[in-house]
C-alpha positions in Angstrom: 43.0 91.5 80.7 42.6 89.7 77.0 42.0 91.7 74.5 39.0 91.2 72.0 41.0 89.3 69.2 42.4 87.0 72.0 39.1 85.8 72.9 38.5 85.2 69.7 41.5 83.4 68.8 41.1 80.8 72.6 37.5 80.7 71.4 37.0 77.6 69.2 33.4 77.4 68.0 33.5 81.3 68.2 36.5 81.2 66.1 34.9 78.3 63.5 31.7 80.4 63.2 33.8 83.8 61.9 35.4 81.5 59.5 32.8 79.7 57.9 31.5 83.3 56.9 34.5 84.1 54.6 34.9 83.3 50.9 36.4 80.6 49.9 39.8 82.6 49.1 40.3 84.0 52.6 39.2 81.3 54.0 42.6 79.6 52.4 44.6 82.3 52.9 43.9 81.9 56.8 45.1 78.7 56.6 48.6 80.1 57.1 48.0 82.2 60.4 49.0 79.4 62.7 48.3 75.3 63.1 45.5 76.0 65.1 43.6 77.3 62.1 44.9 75.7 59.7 44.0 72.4 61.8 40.3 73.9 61.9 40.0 74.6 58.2 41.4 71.0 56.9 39.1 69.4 58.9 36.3 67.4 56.6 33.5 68.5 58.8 34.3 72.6 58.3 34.7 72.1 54.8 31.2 70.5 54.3 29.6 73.4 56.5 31.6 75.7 55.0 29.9 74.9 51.6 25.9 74.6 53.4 26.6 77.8 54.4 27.2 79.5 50.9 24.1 76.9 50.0 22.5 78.4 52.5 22.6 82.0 51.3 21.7 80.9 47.6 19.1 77.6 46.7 21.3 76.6 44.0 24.6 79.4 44.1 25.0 81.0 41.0 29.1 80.5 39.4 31.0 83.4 40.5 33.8 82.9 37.4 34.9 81.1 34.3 37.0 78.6 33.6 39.1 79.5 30.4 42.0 77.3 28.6 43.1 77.9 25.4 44.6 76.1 22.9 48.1 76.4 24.4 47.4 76.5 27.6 46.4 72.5 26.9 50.1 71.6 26.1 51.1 74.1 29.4 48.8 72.0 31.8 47.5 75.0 32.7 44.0 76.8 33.0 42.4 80.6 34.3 39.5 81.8 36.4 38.3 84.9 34.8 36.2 86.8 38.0 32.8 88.1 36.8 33.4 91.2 38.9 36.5 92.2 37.2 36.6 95.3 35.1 38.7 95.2 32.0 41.8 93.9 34.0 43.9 91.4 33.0 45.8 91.2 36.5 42.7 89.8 37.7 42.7 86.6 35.7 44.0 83.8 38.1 46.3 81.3 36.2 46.6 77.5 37.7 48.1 74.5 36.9 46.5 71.6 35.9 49.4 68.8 36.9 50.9 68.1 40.3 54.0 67.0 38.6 54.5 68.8 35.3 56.6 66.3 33.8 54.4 63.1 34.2 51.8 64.4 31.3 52.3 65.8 27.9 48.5 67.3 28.1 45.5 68.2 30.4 42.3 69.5 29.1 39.3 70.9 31.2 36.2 69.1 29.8 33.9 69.5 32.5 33.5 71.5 35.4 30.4 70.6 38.3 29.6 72.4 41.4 33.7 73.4 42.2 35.1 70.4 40.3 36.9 69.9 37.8 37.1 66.7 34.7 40.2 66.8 33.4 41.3 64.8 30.4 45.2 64.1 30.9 47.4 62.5 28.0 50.9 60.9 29.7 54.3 62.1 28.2 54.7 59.9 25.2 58.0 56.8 26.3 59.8 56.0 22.9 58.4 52.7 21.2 54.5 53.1 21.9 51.8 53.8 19.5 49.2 56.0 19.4 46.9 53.6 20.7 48.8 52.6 23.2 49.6 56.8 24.7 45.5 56.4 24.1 45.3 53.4 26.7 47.6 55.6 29.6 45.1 58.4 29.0 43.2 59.2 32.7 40.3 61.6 33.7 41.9 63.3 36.6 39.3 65.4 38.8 40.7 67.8 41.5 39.5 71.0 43.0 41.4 74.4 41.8 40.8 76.2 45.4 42.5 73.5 47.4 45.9 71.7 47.3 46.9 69.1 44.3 47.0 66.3 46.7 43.7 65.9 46.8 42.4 64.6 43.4 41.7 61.5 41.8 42.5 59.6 38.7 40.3 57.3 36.9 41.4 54.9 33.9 39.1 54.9 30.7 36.6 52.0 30.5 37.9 49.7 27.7 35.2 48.0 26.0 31.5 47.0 26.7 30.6 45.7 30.3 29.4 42.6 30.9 29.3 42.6 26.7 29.5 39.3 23.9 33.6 38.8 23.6 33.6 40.4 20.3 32.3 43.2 21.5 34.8 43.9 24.1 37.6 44.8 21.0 35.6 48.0 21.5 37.4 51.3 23.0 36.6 54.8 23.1 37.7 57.6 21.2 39.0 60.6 22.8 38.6 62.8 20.2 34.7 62.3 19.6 34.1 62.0 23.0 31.5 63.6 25.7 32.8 63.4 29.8 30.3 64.8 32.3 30.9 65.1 35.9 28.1 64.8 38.4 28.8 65.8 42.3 26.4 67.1 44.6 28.1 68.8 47.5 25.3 68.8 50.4 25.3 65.1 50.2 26.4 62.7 52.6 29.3 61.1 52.0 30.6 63.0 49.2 30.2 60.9 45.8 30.6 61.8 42.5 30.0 59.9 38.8 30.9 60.7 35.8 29.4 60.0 32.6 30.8 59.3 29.4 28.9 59.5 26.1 30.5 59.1 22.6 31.8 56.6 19.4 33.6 53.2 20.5 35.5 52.0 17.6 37.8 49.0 17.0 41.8 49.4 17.9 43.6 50.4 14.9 45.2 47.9 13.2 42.7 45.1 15.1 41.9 42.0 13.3 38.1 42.5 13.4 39.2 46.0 12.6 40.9 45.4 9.6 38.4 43.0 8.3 35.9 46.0 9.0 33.8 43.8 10.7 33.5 46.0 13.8 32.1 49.4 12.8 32.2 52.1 15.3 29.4 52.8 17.3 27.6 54.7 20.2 28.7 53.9 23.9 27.9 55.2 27.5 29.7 54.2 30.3 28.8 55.6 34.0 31.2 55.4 36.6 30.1 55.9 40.4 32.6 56.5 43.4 30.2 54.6 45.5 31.3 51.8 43.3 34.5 52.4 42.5 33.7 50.8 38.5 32.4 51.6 35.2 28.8 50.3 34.3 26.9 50.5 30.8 23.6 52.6 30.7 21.2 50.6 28.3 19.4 52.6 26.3 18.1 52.3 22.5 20.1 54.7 19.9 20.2 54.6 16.3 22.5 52.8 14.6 24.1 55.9 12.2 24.0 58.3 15.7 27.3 60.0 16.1 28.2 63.1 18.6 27.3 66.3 16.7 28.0 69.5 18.0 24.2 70.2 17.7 21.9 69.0 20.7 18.6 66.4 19.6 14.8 68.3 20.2 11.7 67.3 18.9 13.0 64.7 16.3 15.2 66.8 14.5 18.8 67.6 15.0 19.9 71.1 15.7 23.3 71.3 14.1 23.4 75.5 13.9 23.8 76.0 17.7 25.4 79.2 19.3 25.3 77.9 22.6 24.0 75.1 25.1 24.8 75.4 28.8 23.7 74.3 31.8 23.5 76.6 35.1 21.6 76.3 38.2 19.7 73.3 37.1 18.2 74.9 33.8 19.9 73.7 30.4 19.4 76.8 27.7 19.9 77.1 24.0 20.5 79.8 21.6 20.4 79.1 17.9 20.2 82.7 16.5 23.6 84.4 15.0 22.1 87.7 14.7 21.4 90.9 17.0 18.1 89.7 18.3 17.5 86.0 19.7 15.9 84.3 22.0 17.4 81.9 25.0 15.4 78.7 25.1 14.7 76.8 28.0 14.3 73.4 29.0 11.1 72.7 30.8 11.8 70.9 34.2 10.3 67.7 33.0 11.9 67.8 29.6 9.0 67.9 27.3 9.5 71.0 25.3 12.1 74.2 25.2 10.1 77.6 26.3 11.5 80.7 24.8 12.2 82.4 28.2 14.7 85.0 27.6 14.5 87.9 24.6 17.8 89.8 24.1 18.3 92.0 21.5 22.3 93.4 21.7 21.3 96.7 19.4 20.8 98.1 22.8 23.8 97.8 24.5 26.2 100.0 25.8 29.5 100.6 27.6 28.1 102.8 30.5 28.9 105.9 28.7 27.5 105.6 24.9 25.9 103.2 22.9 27.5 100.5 21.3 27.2 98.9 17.5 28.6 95.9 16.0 28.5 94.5 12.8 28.2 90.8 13.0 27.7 90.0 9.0 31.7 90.5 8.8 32.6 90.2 12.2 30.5 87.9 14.1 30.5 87.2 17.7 30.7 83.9 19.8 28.2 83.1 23.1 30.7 81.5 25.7 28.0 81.2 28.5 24.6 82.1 29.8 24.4 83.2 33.7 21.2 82.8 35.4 20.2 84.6 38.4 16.9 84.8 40.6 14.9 88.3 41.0 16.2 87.9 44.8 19.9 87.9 44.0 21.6 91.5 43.8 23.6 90.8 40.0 21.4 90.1 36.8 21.6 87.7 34.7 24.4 88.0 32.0 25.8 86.6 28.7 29.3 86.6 28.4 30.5 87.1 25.1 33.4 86.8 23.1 34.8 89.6 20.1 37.5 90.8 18.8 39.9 89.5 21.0 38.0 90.3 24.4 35.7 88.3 27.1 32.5 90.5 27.5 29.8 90.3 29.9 26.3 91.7 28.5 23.6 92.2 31.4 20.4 91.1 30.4 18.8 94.1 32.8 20.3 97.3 32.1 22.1 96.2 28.6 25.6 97.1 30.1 28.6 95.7 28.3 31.8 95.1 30.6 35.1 93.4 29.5 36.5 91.0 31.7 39.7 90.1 30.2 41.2 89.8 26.9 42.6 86.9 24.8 44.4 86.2 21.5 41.5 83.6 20.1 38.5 82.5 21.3 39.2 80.1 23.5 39.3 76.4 23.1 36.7 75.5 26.4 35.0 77.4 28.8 32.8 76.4 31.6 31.7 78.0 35.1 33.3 77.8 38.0 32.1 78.0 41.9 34.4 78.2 44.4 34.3 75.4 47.5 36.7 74.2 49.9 34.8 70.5 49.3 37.4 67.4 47.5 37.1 64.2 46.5 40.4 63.0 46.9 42.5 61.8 49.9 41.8 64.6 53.0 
C-alpha cells in the first residue's frame, strides 16, 4: 500500500499544485530533490504560474526586501538582500554575486531593480592600451534575476548616438556617470518583455574634432530599448536646452533640488522633502496632475518595543533609504526604512516601532526593493 507522500510524489498536477504554493526560496531549494522536480520547476509554464499565484494573493505584491550595494561591494561584483522580517541580524543578510564570471568585469552596479529584476551597469576589466573612452564603449547593462541561475540574463550594449539623427549628431554618446537607467517588466504578461529606458547628458567623445572645436555641447538624450524589438529607439519630446539630471525631481515648474527621498512602490511614486522629525510623504496623483500630502509621520514618537526613542538630527541627521506601501487588507504596515548611525532601520508607520535590520559601515551607495520570482528573461 503507498503511503501518503508516495501519492503525492506519482501525482503530477497534485504535485505542481503543492509547489506553486511555496516561496520562491523553497521552491528552489526543491529543485534538488530529484529530476522529476526539478524538471517541473524549470519549466516556463510553472514559473509564470508560479508568479500569478503570488499576484494572485496581492493586486500589486508589496517587495518583501532590499537590495543594498555599497561602495565596495561595486568593485566585488557583489550585492545583498536585506529581509524586512529580520530582527537585528546580520546572518540574515543574503550576499550574491553580480558576475557569472568574475574575471570578465572590473565593475557591476545595481541601478535599477523592477518587479524581481535586476539593471545592472557592468564596466569590462580594463586590456592595456585602451582609453577611457574606449572601457566606456565595452560598458553593457546586464539584467538577470538574483533567485535563479546566472545563465539566464541578458546583456545589452549602450546606444551610441541619436537614432535615425543629422550625421553630426551621431558624434553623440552617453555618459555613464550622469546617467538615469530604468527597467520596465511586467510579469503577468504574455510573452515576457521588458524595456528599459535611459534618460541623461550625451556629450561629444573626448578628444572629438567637433568636440574640441566645442562645437558639440552636451545635451539631454532618451533612448528606449524594447525586447520585442530587439533595438534602441529615441523618445521625442521637447526639453530645455540648459536641462541636466539633478538629483532633485521637476513639480509644478520648479525644481526640487532638497529631496530626502523619491521612490516608486506598488505603482505610487512618493516624495519627502523634509529633514526634520515631522514631514509629510507626498503622493503622486494617478493621473499626474498634482502631489497629495498622503502620509504624516512624525519620528518623536518612536520607540524600540520597550522605551521611547530620541534622536538629534541637527548634528546627527538621518537618511530615508525607502518608503513601503501596504494596503489596509495586508497583515504588515507600511514602513520607512531608515538609515543612522551605522544601522538599516525600519520605522512602522502604524504602531511607531523602530526595528534594525542589519548594520553597515556607510550608508550605502544604492538601494532599491526587491520581490522575489522564479520569472527570467534570459535563455530558459
Amino acid at each position: 500500500m503507498e503511503s501518503p507522500c508516495d501519492t503525492v510524489i506519482q501525482d503530477m498536477d497534485l504535485l505542481t499544485e503543492i509547489l506553486l504554493r511555496l516561496p520562491v526560496k523553497q521552491v528552489i531549494q526543491c529543485k534538488c530533490v530529484c529530476k522529476k522536480w526539478l524538471s517541473i520547476i524549470s519549466n516556463p509554464k510553472f514559473r509564470y504560474s508560479h508568479t500569478c499565484h503570488l499576484y494572485g494573493k496581492y493586486n500589486i505584491p508589496p517587495p518583501t526586501a532590499l537590495l543594498v550595494q555599497n561602495f565596495g561591494d561595486t568593485k566585488a561584483k557583489r550585492a545583498s538582500i536585506v529581509p524586512f522580517h529580520t530582527n537585528n541580524n546580520n546572518a540574515n543578510k543574503i550576499f550574491f554575486h553580480l558576475d557569472p564570471d568574475r574575471r570578465k568585469y572590473m565593475s557591476s552596479t545595481i541601478i535599477h531593480s523592477c518587479n524581481g529584476l535586476l539593471l545592472c551597469n557592468v564596466t569590462p576589466t580594463p586590456h592595456s592600451g585602451l582609453t577611457t573612452f574606449e572601457i566606456r564603449l565595452e560598458s553593457h547593462f546586464r539584467i538577470c534575476n538574483p533567485a535563479v541561475s546566472n545563465d539566464h540574463c541578458v546583456y545589452l550594449d549602450y546606444p551610441l548616438g541619436d537614432v535615425d539623427s543629422p550625421c553630426n549628431e551621431d558624434f553623440y554618446i552617453f555618459d555613464p556617470l550622469n546617467l538615469k537607467a530604468y527597467l520596465v517588466f511586467e510579469p503577468l504578461k504574455q510573452p515576457l518583455s521588458y524595456k528599459v529606458i535611459l534618460f541623461g547628458e550625451m556629450e561629444a567623445p573626448f578628444g572629438h574634432y567637433y568636440s574640441r572645436l566645442n562645437q558639440l555641447k552636451p545635451r539631454i538624450g532618451i533612448r528606449l530599448y524594447s525586447s520585442e524589438t530587439s533595438c534602441w529607439s529615441s523618445v521625442v519630446c521637447n526639453l530645455p536646452n540648459d536641462l541636466r539630471v539633478p538629483e532633485g525631481v521637476y513639480c509644478n515648474d520648479s525644481e526640487l533640488l532638497c529631496v530626502k527621498y523619491l521612490g516608486e512602490c506598488k505603482g505610487r511614486l512618493h516624495l519627502i522633502l523634509s529633514d526634520s522629525l515631522e514631514f509629510d510623504i507626498w503622493e503622486l496623483e494617478e493621473d499626474y496632475s498634482s502631489w497629495v500630502a498622503r502620509y504624516r509621520v512624525n519620528l518623536n514618537r518612536m520607540h524600540d518595543g520597550e522605551s521611547a526613542l530620541c534622536w538629534n538630527v541637527s548634528s546627527n541627521p538621518f537618511s530615508v533609504l525607502s518608503f513601503v506601501l501596504r494596503q489596509e487588507e495586508e497583515e504588515e504596515d507600511s514602513m520607512l526604512v531608515l538609515f543612522k548611525d551605522g544601522k538599516i532601520m525600519s520605522y512602522s508607520l502604524k504602531n511607531y516601532g523602530l526595528r534594525v535590520l542589519c548594520k553597515l559601515d556607510k550608508v550605502p551607495r544604492s538601494v532599491h526593493h526587491y520581490f522575489e520570482t522564479l520569472l527570467c528573461v534570459g535563455n530558459s
